[in-house]
PyMOL Python script that loads the backbone (N, CA, C, O; Angstrom):
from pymol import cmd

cmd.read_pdbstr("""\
ATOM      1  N   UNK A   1     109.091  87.997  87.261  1.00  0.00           N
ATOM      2  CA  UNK A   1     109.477  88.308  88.615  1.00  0.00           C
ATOM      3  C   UNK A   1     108.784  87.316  89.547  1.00  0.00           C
ATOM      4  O   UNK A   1     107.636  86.929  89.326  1.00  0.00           O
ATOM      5  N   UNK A   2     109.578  86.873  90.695  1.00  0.00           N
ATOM      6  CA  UNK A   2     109.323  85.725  91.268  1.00  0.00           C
ATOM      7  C   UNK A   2     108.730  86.518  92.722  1.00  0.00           C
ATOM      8  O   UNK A   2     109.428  87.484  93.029  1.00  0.00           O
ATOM      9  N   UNK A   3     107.830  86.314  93.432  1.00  0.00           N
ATOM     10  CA  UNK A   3     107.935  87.181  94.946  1.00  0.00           C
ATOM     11  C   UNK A   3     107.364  86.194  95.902  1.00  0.00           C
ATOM     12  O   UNK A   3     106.338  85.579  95.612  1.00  0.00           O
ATOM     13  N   UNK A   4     108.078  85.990  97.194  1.00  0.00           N
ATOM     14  CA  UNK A   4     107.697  84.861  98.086  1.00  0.00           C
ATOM     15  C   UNK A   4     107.390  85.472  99.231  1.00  0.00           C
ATOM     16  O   UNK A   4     108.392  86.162  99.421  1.00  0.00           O
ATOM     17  N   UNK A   5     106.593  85.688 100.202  1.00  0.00           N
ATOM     18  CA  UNK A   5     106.201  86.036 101.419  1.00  0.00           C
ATOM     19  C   UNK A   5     106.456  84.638 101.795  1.00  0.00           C
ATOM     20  O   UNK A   5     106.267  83.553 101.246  1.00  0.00           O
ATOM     21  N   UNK A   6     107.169  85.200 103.420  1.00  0.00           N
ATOM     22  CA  UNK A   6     107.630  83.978 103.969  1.00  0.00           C
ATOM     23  C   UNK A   6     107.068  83.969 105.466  1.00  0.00           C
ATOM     24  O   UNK A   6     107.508  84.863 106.188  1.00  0.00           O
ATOM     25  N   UNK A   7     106.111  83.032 106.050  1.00  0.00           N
ATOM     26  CA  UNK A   7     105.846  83.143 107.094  1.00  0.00           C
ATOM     27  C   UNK A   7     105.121  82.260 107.624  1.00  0.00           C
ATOM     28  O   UNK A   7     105.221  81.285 106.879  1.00  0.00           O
ATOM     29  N   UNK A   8     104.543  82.048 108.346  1.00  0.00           N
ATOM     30  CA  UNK A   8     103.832  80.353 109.006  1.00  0.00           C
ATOM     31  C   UNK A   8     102.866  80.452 108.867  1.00  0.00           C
ATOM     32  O   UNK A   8     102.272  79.398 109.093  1.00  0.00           O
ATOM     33  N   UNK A   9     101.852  81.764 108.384  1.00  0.00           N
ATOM     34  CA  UNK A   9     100.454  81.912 107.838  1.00  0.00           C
ATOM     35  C   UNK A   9      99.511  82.978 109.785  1.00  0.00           C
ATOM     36  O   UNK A   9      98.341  82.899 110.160  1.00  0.00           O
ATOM     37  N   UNK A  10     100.425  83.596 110.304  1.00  0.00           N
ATOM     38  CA  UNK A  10     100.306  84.346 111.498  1.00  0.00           C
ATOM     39  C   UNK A  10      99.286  85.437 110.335  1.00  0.00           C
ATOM     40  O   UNK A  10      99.374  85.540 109.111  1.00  0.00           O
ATOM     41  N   UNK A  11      98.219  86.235 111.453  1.00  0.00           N
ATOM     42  CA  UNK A  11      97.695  87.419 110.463  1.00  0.00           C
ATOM     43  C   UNK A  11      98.797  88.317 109.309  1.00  0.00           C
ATOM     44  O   UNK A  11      98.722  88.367 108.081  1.00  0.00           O
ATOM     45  N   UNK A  12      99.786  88.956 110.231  1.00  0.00           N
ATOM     46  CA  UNK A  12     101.098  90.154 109.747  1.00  0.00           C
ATOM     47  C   UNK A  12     101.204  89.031 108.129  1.00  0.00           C
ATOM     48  O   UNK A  12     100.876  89.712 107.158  1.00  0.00           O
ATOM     49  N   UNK A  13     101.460  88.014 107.853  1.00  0.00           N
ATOM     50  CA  UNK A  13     101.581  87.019 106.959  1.00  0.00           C
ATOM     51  C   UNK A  13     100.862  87.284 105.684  1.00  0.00           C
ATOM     52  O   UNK A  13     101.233  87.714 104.592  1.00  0.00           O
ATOM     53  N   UNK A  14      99.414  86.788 106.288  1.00  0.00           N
ATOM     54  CA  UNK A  14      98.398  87.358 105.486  1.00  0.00           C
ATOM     55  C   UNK A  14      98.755  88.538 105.084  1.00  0.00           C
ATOM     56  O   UNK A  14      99.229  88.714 103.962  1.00  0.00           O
ATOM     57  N   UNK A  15      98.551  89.611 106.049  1.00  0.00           N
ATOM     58  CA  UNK A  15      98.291  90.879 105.296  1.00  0.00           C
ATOM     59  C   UNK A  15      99.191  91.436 104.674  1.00  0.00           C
ATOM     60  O   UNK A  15      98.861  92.454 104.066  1.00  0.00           O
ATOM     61  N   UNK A  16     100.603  91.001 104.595  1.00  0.00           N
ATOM     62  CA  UNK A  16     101.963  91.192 103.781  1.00  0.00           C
ATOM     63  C   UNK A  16     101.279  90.343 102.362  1.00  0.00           C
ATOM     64  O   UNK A  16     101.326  90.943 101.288  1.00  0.00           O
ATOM     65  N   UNK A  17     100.856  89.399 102.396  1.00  0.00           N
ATOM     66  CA  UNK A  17     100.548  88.473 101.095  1.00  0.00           C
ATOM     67  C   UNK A  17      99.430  89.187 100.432  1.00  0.00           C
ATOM     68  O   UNK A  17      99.023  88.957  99.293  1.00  0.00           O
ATOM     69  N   UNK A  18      98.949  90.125 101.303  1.00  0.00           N
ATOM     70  CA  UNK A  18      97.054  91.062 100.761  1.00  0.00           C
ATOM     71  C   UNK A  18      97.929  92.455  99.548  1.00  0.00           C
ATOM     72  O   UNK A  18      97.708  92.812  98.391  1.00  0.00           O
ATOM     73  N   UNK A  19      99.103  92.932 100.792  1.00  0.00           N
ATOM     74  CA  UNK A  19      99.580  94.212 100.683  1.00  0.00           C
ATOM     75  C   UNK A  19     100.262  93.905  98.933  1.00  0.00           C
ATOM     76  O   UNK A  19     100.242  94.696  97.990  1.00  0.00           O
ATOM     77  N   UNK A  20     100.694  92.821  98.962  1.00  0.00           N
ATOM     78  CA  UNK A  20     101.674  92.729  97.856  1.00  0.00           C
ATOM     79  C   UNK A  20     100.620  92.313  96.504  1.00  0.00           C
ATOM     80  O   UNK A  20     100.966  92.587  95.355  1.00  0.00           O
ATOM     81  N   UNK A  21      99.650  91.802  96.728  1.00  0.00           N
ATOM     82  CA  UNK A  21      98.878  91.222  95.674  1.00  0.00           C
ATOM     83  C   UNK A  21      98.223  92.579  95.291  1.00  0.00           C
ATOM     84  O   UNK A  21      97.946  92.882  94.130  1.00  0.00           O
ATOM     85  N   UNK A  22      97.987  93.418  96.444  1.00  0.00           N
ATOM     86  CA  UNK A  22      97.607  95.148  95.766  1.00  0.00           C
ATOM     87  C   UNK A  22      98.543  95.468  95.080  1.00  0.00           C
ATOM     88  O   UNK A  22      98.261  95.772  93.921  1.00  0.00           O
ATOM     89  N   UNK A  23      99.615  95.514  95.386  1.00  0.00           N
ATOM     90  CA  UNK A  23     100.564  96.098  94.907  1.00  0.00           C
ATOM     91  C   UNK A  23     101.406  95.969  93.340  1.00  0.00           C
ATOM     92  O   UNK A  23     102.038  96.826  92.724  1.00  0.00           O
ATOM     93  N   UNK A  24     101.104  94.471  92.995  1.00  0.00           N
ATOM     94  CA  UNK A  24     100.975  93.863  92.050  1.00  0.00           C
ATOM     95  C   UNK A  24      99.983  94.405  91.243  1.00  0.00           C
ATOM     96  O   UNK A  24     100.317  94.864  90.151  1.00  0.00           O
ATOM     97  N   UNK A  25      98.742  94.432  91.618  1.00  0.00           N
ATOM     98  CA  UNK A  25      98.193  95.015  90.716  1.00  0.00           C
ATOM     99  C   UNK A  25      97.720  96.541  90.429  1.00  0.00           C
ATOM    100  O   UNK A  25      97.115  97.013  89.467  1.00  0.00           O
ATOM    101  N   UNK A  26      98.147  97.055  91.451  1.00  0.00           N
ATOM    102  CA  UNK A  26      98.518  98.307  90.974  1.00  0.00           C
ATOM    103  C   UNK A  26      99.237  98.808  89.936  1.00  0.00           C
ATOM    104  O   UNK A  26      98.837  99.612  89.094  1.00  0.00           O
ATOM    105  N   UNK A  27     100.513  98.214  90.037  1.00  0.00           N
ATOM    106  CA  UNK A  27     101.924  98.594  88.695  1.00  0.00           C
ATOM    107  C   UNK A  27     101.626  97.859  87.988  1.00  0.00           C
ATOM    108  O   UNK A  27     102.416  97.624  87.074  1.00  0.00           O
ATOM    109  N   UNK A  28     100.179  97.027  88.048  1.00  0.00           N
ATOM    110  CA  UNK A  28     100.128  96.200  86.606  1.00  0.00           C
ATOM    111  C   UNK A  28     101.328  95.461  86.557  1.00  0.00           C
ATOM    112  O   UNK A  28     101.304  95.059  85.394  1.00  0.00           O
ATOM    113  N   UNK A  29     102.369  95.017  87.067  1.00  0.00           N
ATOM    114  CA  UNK A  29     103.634  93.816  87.002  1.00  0.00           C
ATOM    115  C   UNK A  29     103.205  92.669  87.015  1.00  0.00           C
ATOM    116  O   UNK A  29     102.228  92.186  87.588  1.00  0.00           O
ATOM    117  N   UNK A  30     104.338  92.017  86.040  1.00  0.00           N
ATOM    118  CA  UNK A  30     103.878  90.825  85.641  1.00  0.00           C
ATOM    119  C   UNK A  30     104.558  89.658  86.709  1.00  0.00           C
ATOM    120  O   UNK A  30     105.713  89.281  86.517  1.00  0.00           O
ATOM    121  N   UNK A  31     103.840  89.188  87.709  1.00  0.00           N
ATOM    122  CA  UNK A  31     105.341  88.555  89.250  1.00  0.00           C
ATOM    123  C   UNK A  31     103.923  87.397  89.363  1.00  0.00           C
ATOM    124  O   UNK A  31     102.727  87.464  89.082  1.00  0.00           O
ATOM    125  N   UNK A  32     104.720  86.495  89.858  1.00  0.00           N
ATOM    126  CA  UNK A  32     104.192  85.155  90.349  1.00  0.00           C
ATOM    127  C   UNK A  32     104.225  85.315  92.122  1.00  0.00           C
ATOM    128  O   UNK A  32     105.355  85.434  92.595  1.00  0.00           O
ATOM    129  N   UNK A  33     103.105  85.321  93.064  1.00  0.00           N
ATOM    130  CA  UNK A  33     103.453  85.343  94.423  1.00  0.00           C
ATOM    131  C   UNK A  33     103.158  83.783  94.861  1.00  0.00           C
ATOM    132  O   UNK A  33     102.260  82.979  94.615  1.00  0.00           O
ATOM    133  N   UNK A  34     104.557  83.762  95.753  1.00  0.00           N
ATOM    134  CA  UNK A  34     104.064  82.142  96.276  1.00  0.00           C
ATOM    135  C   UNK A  34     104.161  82.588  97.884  1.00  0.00           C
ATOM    136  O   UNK A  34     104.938  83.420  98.353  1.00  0.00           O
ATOM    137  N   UNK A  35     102.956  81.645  98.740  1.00  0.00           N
ATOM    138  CA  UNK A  35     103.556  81.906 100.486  1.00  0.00           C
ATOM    139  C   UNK A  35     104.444  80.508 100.430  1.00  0.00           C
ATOM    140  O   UNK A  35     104.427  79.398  99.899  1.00  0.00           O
ATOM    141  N   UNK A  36     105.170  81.252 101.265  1.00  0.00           N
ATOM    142  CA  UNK A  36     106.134  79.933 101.698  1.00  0.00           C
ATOM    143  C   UNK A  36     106.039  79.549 103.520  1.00  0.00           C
ATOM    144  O   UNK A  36     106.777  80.209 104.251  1.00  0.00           O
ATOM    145  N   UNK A  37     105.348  78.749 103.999  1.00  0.00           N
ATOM    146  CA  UNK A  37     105.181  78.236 105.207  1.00  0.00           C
ATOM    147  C   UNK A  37     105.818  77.425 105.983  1.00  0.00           C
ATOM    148  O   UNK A  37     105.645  77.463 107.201  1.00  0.00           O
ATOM    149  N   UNK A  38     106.720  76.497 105.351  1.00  0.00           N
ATOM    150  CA  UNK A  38     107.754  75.759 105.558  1.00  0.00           C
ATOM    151  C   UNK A  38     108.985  76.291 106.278  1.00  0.00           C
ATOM    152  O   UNK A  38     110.001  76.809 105.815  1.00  0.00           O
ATOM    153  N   UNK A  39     108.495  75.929 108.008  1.00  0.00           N
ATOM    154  CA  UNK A  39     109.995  76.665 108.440  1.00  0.00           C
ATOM    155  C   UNK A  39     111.223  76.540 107.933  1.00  0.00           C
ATOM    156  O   UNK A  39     111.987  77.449 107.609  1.00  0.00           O
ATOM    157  N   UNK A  40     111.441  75.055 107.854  1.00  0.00           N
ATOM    158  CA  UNK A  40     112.857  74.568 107.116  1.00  0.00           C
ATOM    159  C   UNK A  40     113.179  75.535 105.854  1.00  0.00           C
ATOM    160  O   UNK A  40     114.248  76.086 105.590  1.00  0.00           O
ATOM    161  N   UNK A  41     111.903  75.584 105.122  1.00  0.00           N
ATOM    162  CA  UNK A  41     112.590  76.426 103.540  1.00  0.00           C
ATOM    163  C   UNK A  41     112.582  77.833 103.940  1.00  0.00           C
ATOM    164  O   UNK A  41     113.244  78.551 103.190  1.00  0.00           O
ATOM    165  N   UNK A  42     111.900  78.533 105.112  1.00  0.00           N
ATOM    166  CA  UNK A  42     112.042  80.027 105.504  1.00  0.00           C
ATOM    167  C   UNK A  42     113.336  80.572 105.854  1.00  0.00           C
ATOM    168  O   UNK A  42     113.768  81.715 105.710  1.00  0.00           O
ATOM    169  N   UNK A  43     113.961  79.363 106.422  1.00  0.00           N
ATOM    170  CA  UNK A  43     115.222  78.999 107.405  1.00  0.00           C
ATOM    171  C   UNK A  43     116.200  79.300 106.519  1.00  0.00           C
ATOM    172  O   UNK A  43     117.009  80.146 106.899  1.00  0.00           O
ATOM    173  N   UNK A  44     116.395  78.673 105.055  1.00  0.00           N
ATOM    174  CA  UNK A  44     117.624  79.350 103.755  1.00  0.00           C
ATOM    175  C   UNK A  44     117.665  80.750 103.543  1.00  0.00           C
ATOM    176  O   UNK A  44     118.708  81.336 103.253  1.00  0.00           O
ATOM    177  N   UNK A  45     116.439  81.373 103.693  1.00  0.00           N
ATOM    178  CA  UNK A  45     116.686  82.991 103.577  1.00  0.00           C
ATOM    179  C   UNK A  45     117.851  83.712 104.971  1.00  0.00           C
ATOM    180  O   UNK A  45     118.488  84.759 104.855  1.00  0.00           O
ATOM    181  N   UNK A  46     117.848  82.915 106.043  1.00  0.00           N
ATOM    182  CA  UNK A  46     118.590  83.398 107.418  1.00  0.00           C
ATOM    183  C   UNK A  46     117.998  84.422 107.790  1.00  0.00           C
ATOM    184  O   UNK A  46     118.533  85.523 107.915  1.00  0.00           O
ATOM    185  N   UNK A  47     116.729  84.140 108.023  1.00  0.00           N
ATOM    186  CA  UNK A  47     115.748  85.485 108.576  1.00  0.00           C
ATOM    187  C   UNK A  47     115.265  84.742 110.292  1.00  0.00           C
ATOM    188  O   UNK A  47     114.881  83.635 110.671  1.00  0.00           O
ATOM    189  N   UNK A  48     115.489  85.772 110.803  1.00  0.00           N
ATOM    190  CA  UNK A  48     114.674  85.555 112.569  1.00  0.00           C
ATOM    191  C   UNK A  48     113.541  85.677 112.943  1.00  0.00           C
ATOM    192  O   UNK A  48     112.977  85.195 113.925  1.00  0.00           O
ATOM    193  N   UNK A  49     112.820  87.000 111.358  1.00  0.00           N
ATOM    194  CA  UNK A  49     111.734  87.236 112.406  1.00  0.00           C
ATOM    195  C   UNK A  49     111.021  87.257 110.673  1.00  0.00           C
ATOM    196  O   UNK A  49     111.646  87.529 109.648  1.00  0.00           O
ATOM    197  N   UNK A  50     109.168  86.782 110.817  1.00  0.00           N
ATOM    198  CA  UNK A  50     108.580  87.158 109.899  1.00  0.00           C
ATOM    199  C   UNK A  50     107.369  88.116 109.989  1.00  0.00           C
ATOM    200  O   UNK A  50     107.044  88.491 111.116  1.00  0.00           O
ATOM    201  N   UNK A  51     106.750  88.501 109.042  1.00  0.00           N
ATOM    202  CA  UNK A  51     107.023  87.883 108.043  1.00  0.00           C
ATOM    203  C   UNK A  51     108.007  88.754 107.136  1.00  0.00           C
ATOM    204  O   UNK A  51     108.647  89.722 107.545  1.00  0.00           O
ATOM    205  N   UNK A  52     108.018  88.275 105.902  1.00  0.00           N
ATOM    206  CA  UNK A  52     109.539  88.365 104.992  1.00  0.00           C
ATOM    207  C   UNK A  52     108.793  88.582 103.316  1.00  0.00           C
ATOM    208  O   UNK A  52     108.034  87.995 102.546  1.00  0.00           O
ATOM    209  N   UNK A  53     109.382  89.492 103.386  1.00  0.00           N
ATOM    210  CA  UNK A  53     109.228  89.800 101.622  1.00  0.00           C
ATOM    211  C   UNK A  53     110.215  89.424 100.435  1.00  0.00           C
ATOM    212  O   UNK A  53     110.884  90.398 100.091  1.00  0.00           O
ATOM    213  N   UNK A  54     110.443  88.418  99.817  1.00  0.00           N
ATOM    214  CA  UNK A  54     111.644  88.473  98.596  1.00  0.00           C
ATOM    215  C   UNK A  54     111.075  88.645  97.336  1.00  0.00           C
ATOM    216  O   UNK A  54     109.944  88.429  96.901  1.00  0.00           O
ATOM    217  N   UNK A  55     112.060  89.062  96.861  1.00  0.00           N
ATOM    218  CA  UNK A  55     111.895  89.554  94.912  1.00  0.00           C
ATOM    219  C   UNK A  55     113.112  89.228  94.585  1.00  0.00           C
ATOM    220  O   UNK A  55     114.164  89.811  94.846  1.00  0.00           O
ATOM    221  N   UNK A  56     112.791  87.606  93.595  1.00  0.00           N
ATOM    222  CA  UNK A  56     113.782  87.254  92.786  1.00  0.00           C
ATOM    223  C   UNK A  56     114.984  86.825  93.771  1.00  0.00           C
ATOM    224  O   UNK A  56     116.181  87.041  93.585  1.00  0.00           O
ATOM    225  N   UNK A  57     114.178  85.941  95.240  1.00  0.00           N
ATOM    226  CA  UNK A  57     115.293  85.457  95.978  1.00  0.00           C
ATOM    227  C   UNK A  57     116.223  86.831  96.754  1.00  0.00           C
ATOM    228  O   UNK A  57     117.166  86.433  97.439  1.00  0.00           O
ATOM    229  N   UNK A  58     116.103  87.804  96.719  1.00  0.00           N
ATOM    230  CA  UNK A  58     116.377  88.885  97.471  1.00  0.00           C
ATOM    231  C   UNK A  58     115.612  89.290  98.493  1.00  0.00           C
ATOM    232  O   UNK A  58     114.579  89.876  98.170  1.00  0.00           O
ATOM    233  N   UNK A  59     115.895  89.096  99.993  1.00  0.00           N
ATOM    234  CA  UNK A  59     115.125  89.771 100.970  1.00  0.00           C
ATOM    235  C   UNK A  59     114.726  91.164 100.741  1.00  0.00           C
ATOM    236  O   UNK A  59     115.698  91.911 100.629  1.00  0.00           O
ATOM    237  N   UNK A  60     113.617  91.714 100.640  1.00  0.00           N
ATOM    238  CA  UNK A  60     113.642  93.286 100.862  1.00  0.00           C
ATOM    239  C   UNK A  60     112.891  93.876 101.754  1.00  0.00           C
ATOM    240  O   UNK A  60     112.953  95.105 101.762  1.00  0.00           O
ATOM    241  N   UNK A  61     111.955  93.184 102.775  1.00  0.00           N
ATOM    242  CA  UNK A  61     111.511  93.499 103.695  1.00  0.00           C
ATOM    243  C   UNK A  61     111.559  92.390 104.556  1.00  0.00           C
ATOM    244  O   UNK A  61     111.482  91.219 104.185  1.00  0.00           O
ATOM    245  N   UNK A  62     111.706  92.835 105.871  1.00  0.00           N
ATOM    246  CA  UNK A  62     111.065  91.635 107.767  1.00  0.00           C
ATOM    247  C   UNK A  62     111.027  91.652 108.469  1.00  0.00           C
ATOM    248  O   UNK A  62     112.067  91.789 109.112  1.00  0.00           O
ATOM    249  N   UNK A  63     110.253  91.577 108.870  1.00  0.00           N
ATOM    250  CA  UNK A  63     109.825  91.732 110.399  1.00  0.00           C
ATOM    251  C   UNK A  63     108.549  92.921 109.967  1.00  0.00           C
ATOM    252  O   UNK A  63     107.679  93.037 110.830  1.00  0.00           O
ATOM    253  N   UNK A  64     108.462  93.391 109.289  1.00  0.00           N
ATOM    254  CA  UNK A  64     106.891  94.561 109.215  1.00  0.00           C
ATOM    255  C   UNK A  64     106.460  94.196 107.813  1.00  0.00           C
ATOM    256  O   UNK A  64     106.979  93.456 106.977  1.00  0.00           O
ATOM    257  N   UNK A  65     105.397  94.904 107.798  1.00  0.00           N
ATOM    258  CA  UNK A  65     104.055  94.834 106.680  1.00  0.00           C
ATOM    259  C   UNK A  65     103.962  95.937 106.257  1.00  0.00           C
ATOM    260  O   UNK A  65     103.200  96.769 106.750  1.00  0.00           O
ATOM    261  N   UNK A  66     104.857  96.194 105.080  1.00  0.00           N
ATOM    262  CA  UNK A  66     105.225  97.687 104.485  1.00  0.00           C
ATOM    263  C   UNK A  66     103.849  97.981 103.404  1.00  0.00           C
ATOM    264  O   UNK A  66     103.261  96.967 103.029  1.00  0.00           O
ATOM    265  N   UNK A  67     103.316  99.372 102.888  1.00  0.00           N
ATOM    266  CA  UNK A  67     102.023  99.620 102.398  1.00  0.00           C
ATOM    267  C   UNK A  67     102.035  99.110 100.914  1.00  0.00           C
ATOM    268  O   UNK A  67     103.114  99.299 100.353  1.00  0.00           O
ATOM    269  N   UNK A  68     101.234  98.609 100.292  1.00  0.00           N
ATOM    270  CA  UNK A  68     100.853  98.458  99.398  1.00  0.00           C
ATOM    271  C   UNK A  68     102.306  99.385  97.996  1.00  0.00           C
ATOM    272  O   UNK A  68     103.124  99.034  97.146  1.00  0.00           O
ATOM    273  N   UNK A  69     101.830 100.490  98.552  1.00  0.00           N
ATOM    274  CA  UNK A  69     102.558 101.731  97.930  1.00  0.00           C
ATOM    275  C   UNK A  69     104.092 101.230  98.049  1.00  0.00           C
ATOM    276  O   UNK A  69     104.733 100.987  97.027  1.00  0.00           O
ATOM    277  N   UNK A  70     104.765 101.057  99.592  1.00  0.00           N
ATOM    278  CA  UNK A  70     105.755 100.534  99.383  1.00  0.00           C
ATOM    279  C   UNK A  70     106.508  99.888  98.996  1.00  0.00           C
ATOM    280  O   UNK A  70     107.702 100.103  98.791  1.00  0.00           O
ATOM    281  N   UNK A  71     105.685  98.688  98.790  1.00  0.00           N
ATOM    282  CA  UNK A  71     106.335  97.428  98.321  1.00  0.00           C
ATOM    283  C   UNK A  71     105.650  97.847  96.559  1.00  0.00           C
ATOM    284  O   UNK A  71     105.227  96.786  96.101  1.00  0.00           O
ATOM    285  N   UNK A  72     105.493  98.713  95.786  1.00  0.00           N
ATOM    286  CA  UNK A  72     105.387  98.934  94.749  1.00  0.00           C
ATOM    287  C   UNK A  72     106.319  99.730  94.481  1.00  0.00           C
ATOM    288  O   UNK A  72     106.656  99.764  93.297  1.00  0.00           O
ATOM    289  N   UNK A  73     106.983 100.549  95.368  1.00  0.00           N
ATOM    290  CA  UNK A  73     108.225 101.041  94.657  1.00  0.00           C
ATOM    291  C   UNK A  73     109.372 100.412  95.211  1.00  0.00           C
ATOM    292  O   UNK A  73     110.460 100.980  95.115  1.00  0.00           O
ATOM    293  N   UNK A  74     109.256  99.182  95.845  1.00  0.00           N
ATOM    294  CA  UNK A  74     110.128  98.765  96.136  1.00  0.00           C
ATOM    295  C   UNK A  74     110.568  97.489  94.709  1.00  0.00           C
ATOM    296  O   UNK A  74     111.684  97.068  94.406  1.00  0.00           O
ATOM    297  N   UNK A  75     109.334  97.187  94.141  1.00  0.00           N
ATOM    298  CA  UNK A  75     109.246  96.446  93.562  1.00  0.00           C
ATOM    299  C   UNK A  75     110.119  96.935  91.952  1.00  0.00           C
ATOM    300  O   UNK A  75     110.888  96.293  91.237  1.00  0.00           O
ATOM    301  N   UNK A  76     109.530  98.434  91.834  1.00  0.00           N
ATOM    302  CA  UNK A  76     110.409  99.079  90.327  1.00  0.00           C
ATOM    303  C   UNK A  76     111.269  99.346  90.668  1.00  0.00           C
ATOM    304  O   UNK A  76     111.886  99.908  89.763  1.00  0.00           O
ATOM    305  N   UNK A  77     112.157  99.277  92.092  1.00  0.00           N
ATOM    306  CA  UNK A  77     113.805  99.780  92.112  1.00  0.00           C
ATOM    307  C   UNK A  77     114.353  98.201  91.862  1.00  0.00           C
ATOM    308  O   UNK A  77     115.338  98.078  91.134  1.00  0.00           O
ATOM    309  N   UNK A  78     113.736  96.977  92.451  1.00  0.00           N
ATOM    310  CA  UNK A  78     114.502  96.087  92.007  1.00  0.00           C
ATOM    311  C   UNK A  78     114.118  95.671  90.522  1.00  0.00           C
ATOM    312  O   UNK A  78     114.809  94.701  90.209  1.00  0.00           O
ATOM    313  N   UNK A  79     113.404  95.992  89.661  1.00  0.00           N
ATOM    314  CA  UNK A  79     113.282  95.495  88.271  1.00  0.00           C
ATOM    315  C   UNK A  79     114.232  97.034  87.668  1.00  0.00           C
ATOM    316  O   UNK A  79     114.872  97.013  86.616  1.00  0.00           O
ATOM    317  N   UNK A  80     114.167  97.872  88.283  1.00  0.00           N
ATOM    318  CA  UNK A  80     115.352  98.889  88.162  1.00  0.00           C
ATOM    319  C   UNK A  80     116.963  98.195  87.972  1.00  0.00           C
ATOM    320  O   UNK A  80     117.572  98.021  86.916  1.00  0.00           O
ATOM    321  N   UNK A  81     117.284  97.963  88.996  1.00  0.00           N
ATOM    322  CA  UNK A  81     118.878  96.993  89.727  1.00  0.00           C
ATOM    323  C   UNK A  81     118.782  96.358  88.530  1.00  0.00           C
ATOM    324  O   UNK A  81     119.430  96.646  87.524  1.00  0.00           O
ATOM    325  N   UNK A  82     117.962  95.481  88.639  1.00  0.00           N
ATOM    326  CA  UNK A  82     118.138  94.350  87.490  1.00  0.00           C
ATOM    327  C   UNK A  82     118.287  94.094  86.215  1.00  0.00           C
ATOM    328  O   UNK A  82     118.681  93.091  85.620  1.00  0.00           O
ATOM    329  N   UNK A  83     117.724  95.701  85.671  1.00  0.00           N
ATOM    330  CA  UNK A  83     117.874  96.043  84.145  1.00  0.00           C
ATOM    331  C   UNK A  83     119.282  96.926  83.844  1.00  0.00           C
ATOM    332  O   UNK A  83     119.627  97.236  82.703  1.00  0.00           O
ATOM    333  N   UNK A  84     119.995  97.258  85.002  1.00  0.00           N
ATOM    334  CA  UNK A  84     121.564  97.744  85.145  1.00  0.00           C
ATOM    335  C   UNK A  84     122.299  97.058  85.213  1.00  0.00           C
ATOM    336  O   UNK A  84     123.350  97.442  84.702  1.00  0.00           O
ATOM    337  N   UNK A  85     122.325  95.912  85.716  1.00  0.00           N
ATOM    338  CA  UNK A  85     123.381  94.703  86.123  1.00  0.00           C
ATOM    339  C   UNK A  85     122.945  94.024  84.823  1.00  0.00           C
ATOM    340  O   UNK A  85     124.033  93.535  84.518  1.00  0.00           O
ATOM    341  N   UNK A  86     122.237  93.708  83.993  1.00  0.00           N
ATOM    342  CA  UNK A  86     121.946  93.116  82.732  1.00  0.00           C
ATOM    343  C   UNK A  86     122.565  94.371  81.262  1.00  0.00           C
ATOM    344  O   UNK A  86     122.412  94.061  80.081  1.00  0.00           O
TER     345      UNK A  86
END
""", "prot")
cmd.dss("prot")
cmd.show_as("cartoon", "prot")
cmd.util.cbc("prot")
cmd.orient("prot")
């Protein structure tokens, strides 16, 4: 699992990149996090406002800094999706 926080490195940034690395290791999941800072490459997602959460190139959060908790079950509904469509 691939997960990119997307944002220019503003605090909300950080602490989306803090929230998710808990969150990661909470469910024990096995995901690679990259920040992505690069307006130009933020700009392909067609997002207005950050920061921005993707899994596997799917937006699933932006504009807020959802809890730790959240973005952990947000994280097993999309490895959920993904083991149905496979």
């Amino acid at each position: 699992m691939i997960i990119k926080i997307l944002g220019t490195g503003c605090p909300n940034c950080k602490k989306l990149y803090e929230n998710t690395k808990k969150a990661i290791e909470m469910g024990q999941v096995a995901a690679s996090i990259y920040k992505v800072e690069d307006v130009r490459e933020i700009m392909k997602y067609k997002v207005m406002t950050t920061p921005v959460l993707v899994i596997d190139e799917k937006v699933v959060f932006k504009g807020k800094i959802p809890s730790p908790e959240d973005i952990l079950k947000t994280i097993f509904n999309e490895m959920l999706n993904k083991n149905k469509d496979s």
